[in-house]
C-alpha positions in Angstrom: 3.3 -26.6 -8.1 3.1 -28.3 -11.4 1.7 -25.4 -13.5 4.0 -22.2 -13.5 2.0 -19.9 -15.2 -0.1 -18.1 -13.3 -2.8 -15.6 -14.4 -2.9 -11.7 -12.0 -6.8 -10.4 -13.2 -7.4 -6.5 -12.6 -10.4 -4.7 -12.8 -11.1 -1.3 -13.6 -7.7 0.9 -14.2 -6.6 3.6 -11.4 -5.3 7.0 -12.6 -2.9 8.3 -12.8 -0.8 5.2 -11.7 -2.4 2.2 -10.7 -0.8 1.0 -7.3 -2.3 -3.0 -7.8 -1.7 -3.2 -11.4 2.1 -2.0 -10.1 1.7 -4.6 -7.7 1.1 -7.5 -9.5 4.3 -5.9 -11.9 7.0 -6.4 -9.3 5.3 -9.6 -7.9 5.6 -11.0 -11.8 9.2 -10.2 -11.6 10.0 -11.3 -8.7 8.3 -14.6 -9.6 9.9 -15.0 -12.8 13.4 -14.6 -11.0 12.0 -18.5 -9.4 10.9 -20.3 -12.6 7.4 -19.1 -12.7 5.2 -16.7 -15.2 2.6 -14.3 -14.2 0.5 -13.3 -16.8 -1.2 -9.7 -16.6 -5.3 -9.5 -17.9 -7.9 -7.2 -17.2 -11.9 -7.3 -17.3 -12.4 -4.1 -18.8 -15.8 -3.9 -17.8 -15.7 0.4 -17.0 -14.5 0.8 -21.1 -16.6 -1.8 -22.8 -19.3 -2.6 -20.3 -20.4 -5.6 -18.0 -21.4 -7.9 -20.4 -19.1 -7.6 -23.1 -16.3 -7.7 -20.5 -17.7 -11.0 -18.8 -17.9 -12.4 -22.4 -14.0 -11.5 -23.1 -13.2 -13.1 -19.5 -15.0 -16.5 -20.4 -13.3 -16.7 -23.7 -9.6 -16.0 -22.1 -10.1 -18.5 -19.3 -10.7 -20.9 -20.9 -6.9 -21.7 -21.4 -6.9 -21.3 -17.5 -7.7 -24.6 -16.8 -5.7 -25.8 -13.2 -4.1 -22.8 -13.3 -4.1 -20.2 -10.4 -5.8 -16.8 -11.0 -5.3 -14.4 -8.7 -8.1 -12.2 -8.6 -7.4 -8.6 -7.6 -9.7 -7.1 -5.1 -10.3 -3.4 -4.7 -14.2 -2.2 -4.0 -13.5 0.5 -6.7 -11.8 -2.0 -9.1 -15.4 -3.8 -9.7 -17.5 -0.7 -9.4 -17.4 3.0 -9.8 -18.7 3.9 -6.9 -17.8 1.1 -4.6 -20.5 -1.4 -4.9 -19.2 -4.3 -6.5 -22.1 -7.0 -6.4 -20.9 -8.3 -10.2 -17.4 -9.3 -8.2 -19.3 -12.4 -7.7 -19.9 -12.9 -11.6 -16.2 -12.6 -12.2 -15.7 -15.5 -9.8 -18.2 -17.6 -11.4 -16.9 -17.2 -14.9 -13.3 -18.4 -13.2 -14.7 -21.3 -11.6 -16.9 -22.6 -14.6 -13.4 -22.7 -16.7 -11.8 -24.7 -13.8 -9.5 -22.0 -12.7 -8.1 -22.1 -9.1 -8.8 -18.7 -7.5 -7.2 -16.7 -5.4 -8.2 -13.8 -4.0 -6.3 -10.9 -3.1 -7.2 -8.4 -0.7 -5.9 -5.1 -1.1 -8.7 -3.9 0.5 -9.3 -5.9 4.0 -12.3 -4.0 4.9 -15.9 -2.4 3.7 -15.5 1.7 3.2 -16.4 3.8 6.5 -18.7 6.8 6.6 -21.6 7.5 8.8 -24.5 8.6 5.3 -27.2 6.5 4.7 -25.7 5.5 1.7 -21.8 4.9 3.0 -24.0 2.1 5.4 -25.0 0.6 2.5 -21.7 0.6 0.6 -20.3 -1.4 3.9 -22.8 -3.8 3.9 -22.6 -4.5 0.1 -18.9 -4.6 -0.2 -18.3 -7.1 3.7 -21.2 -9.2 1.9 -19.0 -9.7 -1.4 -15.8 -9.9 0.4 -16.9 -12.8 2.3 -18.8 -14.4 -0.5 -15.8 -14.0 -2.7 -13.7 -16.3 0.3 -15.9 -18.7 1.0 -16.4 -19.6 -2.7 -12.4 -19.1 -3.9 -9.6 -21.3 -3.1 -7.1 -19.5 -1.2 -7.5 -15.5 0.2 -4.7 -13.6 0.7 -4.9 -10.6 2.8 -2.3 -7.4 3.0 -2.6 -7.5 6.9 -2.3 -10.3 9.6 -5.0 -12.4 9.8 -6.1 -11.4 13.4 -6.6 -7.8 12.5 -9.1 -8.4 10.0 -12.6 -7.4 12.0 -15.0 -9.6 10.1 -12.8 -12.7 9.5 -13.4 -14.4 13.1 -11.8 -17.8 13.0 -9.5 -17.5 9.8 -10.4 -20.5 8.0 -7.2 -22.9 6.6 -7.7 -21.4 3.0 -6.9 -17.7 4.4 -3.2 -16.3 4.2 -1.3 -13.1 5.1 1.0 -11.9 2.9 2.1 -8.0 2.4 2.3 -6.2 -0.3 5.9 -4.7 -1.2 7.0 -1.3 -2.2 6.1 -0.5 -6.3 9.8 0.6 -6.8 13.0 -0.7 -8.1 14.6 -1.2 -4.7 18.2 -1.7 -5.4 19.9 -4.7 -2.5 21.9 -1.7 -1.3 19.0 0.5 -1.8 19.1 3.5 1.5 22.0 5.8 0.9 20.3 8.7 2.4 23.0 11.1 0.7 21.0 14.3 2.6 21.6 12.9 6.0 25.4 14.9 6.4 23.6 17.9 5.9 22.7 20.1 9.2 19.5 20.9 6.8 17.2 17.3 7.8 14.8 16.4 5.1 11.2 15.2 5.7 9.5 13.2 3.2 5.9 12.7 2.6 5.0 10.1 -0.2 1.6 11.1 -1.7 -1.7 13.3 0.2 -5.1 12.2 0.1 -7.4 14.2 -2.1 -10.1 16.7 -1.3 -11.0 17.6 2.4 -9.3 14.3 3.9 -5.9 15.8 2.2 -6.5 19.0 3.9 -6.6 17.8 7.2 -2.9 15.8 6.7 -2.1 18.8 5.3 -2.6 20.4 8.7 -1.4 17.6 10.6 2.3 17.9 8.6 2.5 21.6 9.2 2.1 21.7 12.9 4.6 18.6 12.9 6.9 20.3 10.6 6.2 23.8 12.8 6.8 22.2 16.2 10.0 20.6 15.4 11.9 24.1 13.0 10.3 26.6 16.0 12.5 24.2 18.2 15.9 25.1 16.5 16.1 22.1 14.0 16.3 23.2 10.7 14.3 21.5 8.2 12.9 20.9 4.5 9.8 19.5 3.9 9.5 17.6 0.5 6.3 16.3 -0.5 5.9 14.1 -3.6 3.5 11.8 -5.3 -0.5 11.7 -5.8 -1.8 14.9 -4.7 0.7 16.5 -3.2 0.4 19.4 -6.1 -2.9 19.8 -5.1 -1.9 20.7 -2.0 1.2 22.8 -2.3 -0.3 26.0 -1.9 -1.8 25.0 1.4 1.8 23.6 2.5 3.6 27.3 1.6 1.0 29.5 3.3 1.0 27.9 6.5 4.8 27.4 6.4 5.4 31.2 5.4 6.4 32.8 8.8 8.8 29.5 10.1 12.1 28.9 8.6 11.4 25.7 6.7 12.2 25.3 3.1 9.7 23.5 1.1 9.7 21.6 -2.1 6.5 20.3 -3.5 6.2 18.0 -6.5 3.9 15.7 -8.1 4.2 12.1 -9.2 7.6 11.3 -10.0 9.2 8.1 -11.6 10.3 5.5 -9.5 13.6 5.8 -9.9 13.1 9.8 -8.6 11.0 8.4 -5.6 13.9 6.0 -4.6 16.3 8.8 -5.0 13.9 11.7 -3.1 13.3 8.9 0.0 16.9 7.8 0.3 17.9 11.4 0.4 15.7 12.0 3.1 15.9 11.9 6.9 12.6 10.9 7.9 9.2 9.8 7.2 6.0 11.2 7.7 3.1 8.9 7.1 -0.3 10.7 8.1 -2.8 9.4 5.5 -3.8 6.6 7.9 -2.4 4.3 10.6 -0.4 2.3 9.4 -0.3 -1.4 8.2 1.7 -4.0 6.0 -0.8 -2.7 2.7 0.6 0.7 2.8 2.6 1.1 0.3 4.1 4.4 0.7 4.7 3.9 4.3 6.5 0.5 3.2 8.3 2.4 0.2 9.8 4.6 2.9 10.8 1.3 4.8 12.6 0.1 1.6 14.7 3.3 1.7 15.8 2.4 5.2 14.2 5.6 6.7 13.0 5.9 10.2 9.0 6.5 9.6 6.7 8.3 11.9 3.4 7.2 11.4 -0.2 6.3 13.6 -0.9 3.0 15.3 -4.4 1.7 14.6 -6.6 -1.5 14.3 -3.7 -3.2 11.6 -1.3 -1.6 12.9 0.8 -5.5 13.7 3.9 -7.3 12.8 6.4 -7.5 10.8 5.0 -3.4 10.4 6.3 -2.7 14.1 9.3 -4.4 13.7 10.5 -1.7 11.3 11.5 1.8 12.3 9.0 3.0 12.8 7.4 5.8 15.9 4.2 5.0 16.7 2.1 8.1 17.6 -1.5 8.5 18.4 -4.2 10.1 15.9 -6.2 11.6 18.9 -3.3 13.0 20.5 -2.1 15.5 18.1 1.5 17.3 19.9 3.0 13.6 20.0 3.7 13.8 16.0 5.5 16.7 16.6 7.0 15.7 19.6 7.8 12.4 17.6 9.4 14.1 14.6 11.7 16.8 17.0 13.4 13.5 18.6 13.9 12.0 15.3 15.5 14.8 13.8 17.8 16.0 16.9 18.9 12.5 17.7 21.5 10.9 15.1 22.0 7.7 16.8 18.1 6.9 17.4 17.5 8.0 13.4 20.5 5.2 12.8 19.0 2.6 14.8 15.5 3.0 13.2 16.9 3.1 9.7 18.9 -0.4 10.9 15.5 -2.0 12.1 13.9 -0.5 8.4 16.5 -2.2 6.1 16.1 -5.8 7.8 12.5 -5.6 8.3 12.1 -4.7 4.4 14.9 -7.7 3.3 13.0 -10.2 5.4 9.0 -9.4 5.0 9.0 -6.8 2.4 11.1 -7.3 -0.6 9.6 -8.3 -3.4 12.1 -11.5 -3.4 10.4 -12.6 0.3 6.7 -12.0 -1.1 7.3 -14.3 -4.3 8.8 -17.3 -1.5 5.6 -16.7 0.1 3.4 -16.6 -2.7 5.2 -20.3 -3.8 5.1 -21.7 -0.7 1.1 -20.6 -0.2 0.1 -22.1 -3.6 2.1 -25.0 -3.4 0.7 -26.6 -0.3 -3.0 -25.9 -1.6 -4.5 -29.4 -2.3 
């Protein structure tokens, strides 16, 4: 690559912490360590409105000339209520200052839901997700290429690379001070809001329940986005089995790295998991065995951490999972092994910025 500065555009803000805006953060750092500057901009189209954002954008890229943009892509990012159609006018602006685009893909595919209106949410956002491809440079997707259910034949300007864990991950990061302890601490990074968060709520407890009733004593920390929300649910259902709970909200990174690395184990409930997860690949980074359910991108280098695979649809095998975590120490050491080198080869922030150079410097 000739041109070293390279442009990371946002849309619309997430609160209370935005995950891709954290994203692009670590990715500039890591990029900078290897010669190269990411600059940070946003089209602040949900403060100021489409138009007057789309007339900021044009004036700004015009110094982006040759340079690569990589584009940001969240369905919510381009549209409050996850129909972004004006994605495409974002792209156009970029191409009409002679910007290379690149899109990335934090979202790999259209919403689910069954309502009238979650159909049409699908087809809108698989319609500007594959417009947005065919007209960009380079796409580069959070999961493996094969995974991906309406990509068919990946076409040569389609990529996989992860995304990497939004914390400062020391190289000897994983300590797991707790782990001498006959008390074994279970971590859970961050619970989905509203009625979705209830049900994890419900799978953790009769996890948690299975595992204490079966003489392994325990103390279930939850932490991050919604987990407040969520606490009193957590400390009712736990009341009659002898598990201590601790319950907080978001923390800063540095507590995050400290609560994981204290821990013993990993539950990761809010979805199956995949190589975009980033709580589930924060746990990795901590070099904690992770217990989590196996679905459609659930692929390498995600299974070559340690992690237990469990099915959604059969609930007793989380439990079941987490009671042979917990009472074995040799299979917990072996699974925090297999975390720390998957993380140091596919995961650290160091590996994604190689991958991100190599990518853009073979594009023509």
């Amino acid at each position: 690559m000739n041109e070293r500065r390279i442009i990371a555009l946002l849309g619309r803000r997430d609160e209370p912490t935005d995950a891709v805006e954290e994203y692009c953060r670590y990715l500039g750092g890591a990029l900078h360590d290897r010669g190269f500057a990411m600059e940070l901009a946003r089209v602040t189209w949900a403060d100021r409105g489409w138009p007057a954002a789309l007339r900021d954008l044009r004036e700004r890229a015009r110094e982006w000339r040759s340079r690569w943009v990589l584009v940001q892509y969240t369905a919510l990012a381009w549209s409050a209520r996850g129909f972004p159609l004006r994605f495409a006018r974002v792209l156009n602006e970029l191409r009409a200052a002679g910007a290379r685009i690149a899109i990335v893909y934090h979202d790999v595919e259209p919403y689910s839901g069954a309502r009238a209106i979650d159909k049409m949410r699908r087809r809108a956002q698989l319609r500007v997700m594959q417009q947005a491809l065919k007209s960009s440079d380079l796409g580069i997707f959070t999961v493996p290429l094969d995974v991906i259910s309406w990509l068919g034949r990946p076409p040569s300007c389609a990529a996989f690379i992860p995304v990497g864990a939004n914390l400062p991950i020391a190289p000897l990061a994983g300590t797991q001070e707790g782990r001498e302890s006959s008390l074994r601490s279970v971590a859970i990074f961050g619970i989905t809001e509203g009625a979705t968060g209830r049900g994890e709520c419900e799978r953790i407890v009769e996890a948690v329940r299975f595992a204490a009733t079966r003489g392994i004593r325990i103390r279930l920390h939850a932490f991050g986005r919604g987990a407040s929300e969520f606490e009193p649910q957590l400390r009712d259902a736990l009341r009659d089995v002898p598990v201590e709970v601790c319950v907080e909200g978001v923390l800063p990174a540095e507590q995050v790295v400290q609560a994981l690395s204290s821990s013993d184990v990993a539950l990761f409930v809010r979805a199956p998991i995949s190589s975009r997860r980033g709580s589930a690949i924060a746990a990795i980074a901590c070099s904690l065995p992770l217990i989590a359910y196996a679905g459609a991108e659930t692929a390498p280098p995600m299974t070559e951490a340690g992690v237990v695979l469990v099915s959604r649809e059969k609930k007793p095998e989380l439990g079941e999972a987490l009671l042979r975590v917990l009472s074995d120490a040799d299979l917990r050491a072996s699974l925090s092994e297999r975390s720390t080198a998957t993380y140091r080869e596919h995961f650290a922030w160091e590996a994604i910025a190689g991958r991100y150079i190599d990518i853009l410097s073979k594009q023509p």
